[in-house]
C-alpha positions as CSV (number, residue, x, y, z in Angstrom):
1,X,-25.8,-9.2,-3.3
2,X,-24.1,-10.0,0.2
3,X,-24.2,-13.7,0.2
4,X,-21.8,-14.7,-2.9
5,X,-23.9,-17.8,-3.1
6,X,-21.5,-19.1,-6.1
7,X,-19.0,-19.8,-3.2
8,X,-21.0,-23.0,-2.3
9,X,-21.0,-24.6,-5.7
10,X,-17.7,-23.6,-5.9
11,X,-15.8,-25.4,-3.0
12,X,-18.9,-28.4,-3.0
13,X,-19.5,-27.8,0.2
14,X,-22.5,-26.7,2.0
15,X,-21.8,-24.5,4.6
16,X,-23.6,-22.4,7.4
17,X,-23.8,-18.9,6.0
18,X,-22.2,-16.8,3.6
19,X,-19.1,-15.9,5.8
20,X,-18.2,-19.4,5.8
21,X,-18.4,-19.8,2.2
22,X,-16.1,-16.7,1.6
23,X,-13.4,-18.2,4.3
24,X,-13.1,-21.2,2.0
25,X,-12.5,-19.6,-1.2
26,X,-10.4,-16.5,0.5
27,X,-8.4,-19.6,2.3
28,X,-7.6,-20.9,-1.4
29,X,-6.3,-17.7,-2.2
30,X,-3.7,-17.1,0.5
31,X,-0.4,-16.9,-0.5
32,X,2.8,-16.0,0.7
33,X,4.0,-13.5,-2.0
34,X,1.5,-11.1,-1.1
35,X,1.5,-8.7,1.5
36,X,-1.2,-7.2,3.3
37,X,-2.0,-4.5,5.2
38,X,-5.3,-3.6,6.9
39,X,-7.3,-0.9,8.1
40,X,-5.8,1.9,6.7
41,X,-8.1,5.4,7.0
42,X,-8.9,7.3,4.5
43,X,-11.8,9.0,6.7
44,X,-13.2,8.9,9.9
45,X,-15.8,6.7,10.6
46,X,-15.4,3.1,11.0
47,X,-16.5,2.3,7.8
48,X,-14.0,4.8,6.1
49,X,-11.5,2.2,6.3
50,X,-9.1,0.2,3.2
51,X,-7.0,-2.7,2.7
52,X,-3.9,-2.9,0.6
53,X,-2.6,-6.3,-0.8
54,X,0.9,-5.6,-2.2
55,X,3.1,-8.5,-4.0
56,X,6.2,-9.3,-2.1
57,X,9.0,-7.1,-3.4
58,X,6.6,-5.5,-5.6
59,X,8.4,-3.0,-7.5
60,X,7.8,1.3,-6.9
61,X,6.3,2.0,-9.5
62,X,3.9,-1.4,-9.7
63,X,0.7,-0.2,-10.8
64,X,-2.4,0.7,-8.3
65,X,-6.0,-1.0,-8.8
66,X,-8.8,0.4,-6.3
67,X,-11.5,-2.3,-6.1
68,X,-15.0,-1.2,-5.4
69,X,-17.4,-4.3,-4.2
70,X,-21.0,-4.3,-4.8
71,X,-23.8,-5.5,-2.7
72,X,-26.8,-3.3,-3.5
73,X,-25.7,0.0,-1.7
74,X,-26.6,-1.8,1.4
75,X,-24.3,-4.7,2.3
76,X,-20.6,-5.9,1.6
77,X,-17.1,-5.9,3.7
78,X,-13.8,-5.8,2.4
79,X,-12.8,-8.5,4.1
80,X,-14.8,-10.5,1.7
81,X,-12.8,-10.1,-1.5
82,X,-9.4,-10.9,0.3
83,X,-9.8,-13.1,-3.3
84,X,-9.4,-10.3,-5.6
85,X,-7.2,-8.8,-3.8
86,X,-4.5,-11.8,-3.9
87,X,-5.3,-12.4,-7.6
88,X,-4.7,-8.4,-8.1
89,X,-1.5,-8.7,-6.4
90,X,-0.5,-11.9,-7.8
91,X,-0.9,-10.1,-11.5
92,X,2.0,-7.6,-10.0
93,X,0.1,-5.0,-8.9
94,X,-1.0,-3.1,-5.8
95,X,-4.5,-3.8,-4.7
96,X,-6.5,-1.4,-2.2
97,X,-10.0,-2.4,-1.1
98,X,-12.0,0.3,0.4
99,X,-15.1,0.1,2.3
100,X,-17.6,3.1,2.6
101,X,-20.5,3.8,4.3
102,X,-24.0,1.6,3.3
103,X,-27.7,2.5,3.2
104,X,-29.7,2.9,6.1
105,X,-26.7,4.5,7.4
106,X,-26.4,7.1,4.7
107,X,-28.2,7.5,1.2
108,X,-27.1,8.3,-2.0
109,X,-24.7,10.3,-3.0
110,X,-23.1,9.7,0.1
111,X,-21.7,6.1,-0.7
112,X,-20.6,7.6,-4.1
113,X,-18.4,10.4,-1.8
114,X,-16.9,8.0,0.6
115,X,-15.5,6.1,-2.6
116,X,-14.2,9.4,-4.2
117,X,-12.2,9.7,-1.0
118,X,-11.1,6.6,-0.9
119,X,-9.9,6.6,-4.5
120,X,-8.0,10.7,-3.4
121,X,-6.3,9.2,-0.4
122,X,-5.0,5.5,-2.0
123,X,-3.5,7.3,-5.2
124,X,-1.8,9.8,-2.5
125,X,-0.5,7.5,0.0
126,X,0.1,4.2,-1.8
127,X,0.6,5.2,-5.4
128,X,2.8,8.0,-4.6
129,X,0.5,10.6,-6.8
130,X,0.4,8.3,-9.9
131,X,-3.1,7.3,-11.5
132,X,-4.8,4.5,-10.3
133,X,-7.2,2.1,-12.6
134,X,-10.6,2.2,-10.7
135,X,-12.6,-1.4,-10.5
136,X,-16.1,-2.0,-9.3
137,X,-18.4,-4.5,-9.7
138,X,-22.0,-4.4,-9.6
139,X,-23.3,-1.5,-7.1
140,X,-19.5,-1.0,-7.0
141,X,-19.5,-0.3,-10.7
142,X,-22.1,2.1,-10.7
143,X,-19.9,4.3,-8.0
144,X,-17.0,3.9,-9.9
145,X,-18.5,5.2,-13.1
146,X,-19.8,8.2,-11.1
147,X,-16.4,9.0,-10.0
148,X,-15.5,8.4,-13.0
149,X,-17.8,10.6,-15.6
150,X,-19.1,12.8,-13.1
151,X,-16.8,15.9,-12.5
152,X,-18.2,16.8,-8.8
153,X,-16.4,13.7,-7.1
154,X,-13.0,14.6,-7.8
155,X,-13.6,18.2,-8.6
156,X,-12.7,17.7,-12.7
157,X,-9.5,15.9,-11.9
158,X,-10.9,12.3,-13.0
159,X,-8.6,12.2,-15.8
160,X,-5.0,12.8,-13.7
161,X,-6.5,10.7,-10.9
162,X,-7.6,8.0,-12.6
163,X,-5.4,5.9,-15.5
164,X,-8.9,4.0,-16.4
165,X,-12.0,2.6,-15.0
166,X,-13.4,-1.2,-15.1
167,X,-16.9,-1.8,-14.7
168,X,-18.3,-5.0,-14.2
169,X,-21.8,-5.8,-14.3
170,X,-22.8,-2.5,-13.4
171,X,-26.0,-0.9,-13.2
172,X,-25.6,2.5,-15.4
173,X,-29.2,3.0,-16.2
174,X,-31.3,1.8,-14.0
175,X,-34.2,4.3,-14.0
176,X,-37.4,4.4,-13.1
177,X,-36.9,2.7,-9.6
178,X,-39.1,0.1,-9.3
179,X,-38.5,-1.3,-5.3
180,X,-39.3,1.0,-2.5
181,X,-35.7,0.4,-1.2
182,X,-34.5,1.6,-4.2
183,X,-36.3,4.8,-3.9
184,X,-35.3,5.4,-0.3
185,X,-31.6,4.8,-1.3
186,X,-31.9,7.0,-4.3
187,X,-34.0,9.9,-3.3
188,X,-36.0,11.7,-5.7
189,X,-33.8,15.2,-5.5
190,X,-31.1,13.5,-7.2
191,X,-32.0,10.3,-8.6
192,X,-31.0,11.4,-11.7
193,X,-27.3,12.5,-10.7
194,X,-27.0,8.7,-9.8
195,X,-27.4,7.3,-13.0
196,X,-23.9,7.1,-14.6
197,X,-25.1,7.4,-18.2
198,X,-26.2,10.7,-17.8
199,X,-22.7,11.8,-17.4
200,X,-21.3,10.1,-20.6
201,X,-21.3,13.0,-22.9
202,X,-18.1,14.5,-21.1
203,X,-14.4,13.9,-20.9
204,X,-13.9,10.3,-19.4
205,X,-10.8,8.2,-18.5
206,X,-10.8,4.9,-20.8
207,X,-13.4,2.2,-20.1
208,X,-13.4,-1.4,-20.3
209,X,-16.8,-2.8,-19.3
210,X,-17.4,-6.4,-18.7
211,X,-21.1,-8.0,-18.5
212,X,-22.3,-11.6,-18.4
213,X,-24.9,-12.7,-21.2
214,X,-26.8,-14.8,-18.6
215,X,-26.9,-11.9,-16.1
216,X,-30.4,-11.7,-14.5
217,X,-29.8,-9.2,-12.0
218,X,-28.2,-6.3,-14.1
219,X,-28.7,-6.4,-17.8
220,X,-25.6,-6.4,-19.8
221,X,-27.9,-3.8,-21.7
222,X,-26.5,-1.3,-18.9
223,X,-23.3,-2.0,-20.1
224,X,-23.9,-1.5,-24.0
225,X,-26.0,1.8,-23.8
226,X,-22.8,3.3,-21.6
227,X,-20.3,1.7,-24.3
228,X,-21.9,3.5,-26.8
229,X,-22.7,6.6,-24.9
230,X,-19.0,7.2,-23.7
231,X,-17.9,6.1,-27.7
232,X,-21.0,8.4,-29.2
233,X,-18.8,11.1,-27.1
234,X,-15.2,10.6,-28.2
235,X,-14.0,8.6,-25.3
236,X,-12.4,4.9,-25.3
237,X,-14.8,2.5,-24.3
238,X,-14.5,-0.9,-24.8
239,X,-17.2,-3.7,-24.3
240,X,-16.8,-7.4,-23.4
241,X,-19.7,-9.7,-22.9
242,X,-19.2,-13.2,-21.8
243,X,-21.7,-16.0,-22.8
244,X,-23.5,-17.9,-20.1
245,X,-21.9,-16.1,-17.1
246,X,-23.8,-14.3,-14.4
247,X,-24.3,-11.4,-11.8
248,X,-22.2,-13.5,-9.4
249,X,-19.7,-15.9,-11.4
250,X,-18.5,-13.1,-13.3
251,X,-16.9,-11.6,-9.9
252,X,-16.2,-14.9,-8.7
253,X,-14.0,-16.0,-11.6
254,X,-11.4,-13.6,-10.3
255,X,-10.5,-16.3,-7.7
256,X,-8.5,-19.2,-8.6
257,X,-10.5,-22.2,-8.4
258,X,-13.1,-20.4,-10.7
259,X,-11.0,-19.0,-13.2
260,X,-12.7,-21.3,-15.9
261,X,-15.9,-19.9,-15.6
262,X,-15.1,-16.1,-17.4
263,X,-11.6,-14.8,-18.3
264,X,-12.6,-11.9,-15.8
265,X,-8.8,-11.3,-14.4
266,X,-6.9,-11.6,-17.4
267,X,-9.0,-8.8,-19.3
268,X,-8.6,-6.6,-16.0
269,X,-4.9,-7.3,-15.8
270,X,-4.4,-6.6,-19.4
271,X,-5.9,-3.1,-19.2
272,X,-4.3,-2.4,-16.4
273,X,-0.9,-3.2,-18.0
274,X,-2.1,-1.0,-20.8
275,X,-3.2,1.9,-18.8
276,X,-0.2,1.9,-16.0
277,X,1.1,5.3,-15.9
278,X,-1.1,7.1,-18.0
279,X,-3.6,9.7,-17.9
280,X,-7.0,8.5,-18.0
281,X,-8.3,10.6,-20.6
């Protein structure tokens, strides 16, 4: 979903478009003790492009989150979670926010790629080599479980490459396809390579996967059948549903004036103290 419509009820303000919405909320989030820097390359296209948000005297070793927006394969911009990334940094650690390439420009798994590339060249150039925790939410949670559980995105290495994966409100089984888009985004060849449960059986990095109760665009059932798939297998992975929160206000707590709303940073910033510095798996 592009628009983060839960901006408007946020600020009380109506506003003309979505951009304008996001420019409040990021605006709220600026702060001084957190550094950015912008349009760093991990590929070559313009989309192939990621921002880092570092605290201000961060420390060397201060642990590495990739953040993977959603947006329905089709839409999204980093520049429109400057929000997380503050509140990341804020928490101590270094945020990088990727973009990749979006449907009709490219199909799946080509989305899924660009992220695994993404993920390669921030935990070689800003983490110095150490795991990173992996975050996505929504569409962005289905690519980071890919990366995650599937061993052809970073050629069997997801457990030294990645300390732990966060999904939040992802879509993990979302088979048979039931919009047109859908189908042309996920062609038939390899829809079934693009459904993240199918790869729970295997070695995984530890999981913590959050889901609203009041969700109505991904059912938090995605998020149970994977909990118990990767825990069915051997692997850690924890479950946390939140009562009465949605798609959209479960992302959006992550910014301060909506912090109320689902305790959506604090569970990702204590796993990612738990998991800093440790192999995934």
């Amino acid at each position: 979903m592009s628009c983060l419509r839960f901006l408007l009820f946020a600020v009380l303000i109506v506003l003309p478009g979505c951009g304008g919405a996001v420019g409040v909320v990021n605006s709220m989030s600026n702060t001084d003790a957190v550094a950015v820097e912008t349009g760093l390359a991990y590929g070559q296209g313009p989309r192939q492009r990621y921002d880092v948000y570092r605290p201000v005297g961060a420390r060397a070793d201060a642990p590495v989150v990739v953040f993977l927006y959603g947006g329905a394969w089709s839409s999204g911009d980093r520049s429109m979670y400057r929000f997380v990334g503050n509140a990341l940094a804020e928490q101590g650690f270094v945020a990088a926010i990727p973009d990749y390439r979006l449907y009709p420009e490219v199909r799946f798994p080509d989305f899924v790629e660009d992220a695994a590339r993404a993920v390669t060249a921030i935990r070689r150039d800003v983490a110095g080599g150490r795991p990173v925790v992996v975050v996505g939410h929504s569409a962005g949670a289905q690519i980071g479980a890919l990366i995650a559980l599937d061993d052809r995105y970073l050629g069997g290495a997801a457990c030294g490459i990645i300390s732990g994966f966060v999904g939040i409100a992802g879509p993990y089984d979302f088979l048979p396809l039931t919009s047109e888009r859908y189908r042309r985004i996920f062609p038939e060849a390899t829809r079934d390579q693009s459904q993240p449960i199918n790869f729970a059986g295997g070695r995984a990095p530890a999981t913590l996967l959050l889901h609203g109760s009041s969700d109505r665009t991904v059912a938090a059932k995605d998020s149970r059948d994977l909990a118990r798939a990767l825990q069915a297998a051997g692997n850690r992975a924890e479950l946390r549903i939140y009562d009465g929160v949605g798609h959209i206000n479960i992302v959006g707590a992550i910014a301060s004036p909506l912090r109320g709303q689902a305790p959506t940073l604090a569970d990702i910033s204590g796993f990612v103290r738990e998991r800093a510095g440790r192999p995934g798996c």
